[in-house]
C-alpha positions as CSV (number, residue, x, y, z in Angstrom):
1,X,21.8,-55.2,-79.8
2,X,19.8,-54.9,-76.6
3,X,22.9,-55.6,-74.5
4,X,24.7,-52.7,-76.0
5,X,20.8,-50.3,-75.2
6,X,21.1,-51.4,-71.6
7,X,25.0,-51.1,-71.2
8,X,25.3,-48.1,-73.2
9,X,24.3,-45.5,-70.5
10,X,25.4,-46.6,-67.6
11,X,29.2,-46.8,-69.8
12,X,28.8,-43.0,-70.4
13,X,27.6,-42.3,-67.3
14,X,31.1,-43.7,-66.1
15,X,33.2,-42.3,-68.4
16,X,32.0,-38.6,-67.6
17,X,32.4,-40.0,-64.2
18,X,36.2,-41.0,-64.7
19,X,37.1,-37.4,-67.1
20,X,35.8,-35.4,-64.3
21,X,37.7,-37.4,-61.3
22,X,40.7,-36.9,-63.4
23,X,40.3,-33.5,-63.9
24,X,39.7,-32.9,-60.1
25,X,42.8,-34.7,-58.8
26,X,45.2,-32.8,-62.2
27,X,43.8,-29.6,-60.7
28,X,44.5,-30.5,-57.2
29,X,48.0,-31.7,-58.3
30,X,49.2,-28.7,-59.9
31,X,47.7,-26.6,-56.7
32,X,49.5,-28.6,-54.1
33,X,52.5,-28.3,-56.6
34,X,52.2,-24.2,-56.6
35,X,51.5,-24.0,-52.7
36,X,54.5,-25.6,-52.3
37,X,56.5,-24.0,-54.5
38,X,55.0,-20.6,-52.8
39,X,56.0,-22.1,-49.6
40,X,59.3,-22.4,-50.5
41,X,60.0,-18.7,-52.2
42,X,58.4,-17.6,-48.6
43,X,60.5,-20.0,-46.5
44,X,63.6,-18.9,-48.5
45,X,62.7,-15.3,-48.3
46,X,62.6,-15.4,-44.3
47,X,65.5,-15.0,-42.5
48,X,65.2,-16.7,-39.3
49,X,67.1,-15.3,-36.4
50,X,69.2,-18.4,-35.5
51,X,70.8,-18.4,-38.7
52,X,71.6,-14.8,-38.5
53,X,74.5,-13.3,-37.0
54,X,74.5,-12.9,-33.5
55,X,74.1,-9.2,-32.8
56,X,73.2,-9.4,-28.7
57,X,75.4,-6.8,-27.2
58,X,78.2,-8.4,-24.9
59,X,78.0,-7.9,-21.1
């Protein structure tokens, strides 16, 4: 029963430890997922003038 005194806290010291690691990189995940799915709305909204038509005036 002393093992389990001594072991005890530093096991729920880790655990919170691990939760809140996880949480962090979730949360990181799903903000790198909606800055690049921003990113691509953006990228697809601009029109970029090589793939336009070619409007120069002729000489």
């Amino acid at each position: 029963m002393e093992y389990v005194a001594v072991l005890l806290p530093s096991i729920v010291v880790g655990l919170i430890f691990w939760f809140a690691m996880k949480s962090i990189f979730n949360a990181d995940k799903s903000e790198r997922q909606a800055e690049a799915r921003a990113q691509a709305e953006a990228d697809a909204r601009t029109v970029k003038p090589s793939d336009g038509p070619d409007t120069a005036p002729d000489k």
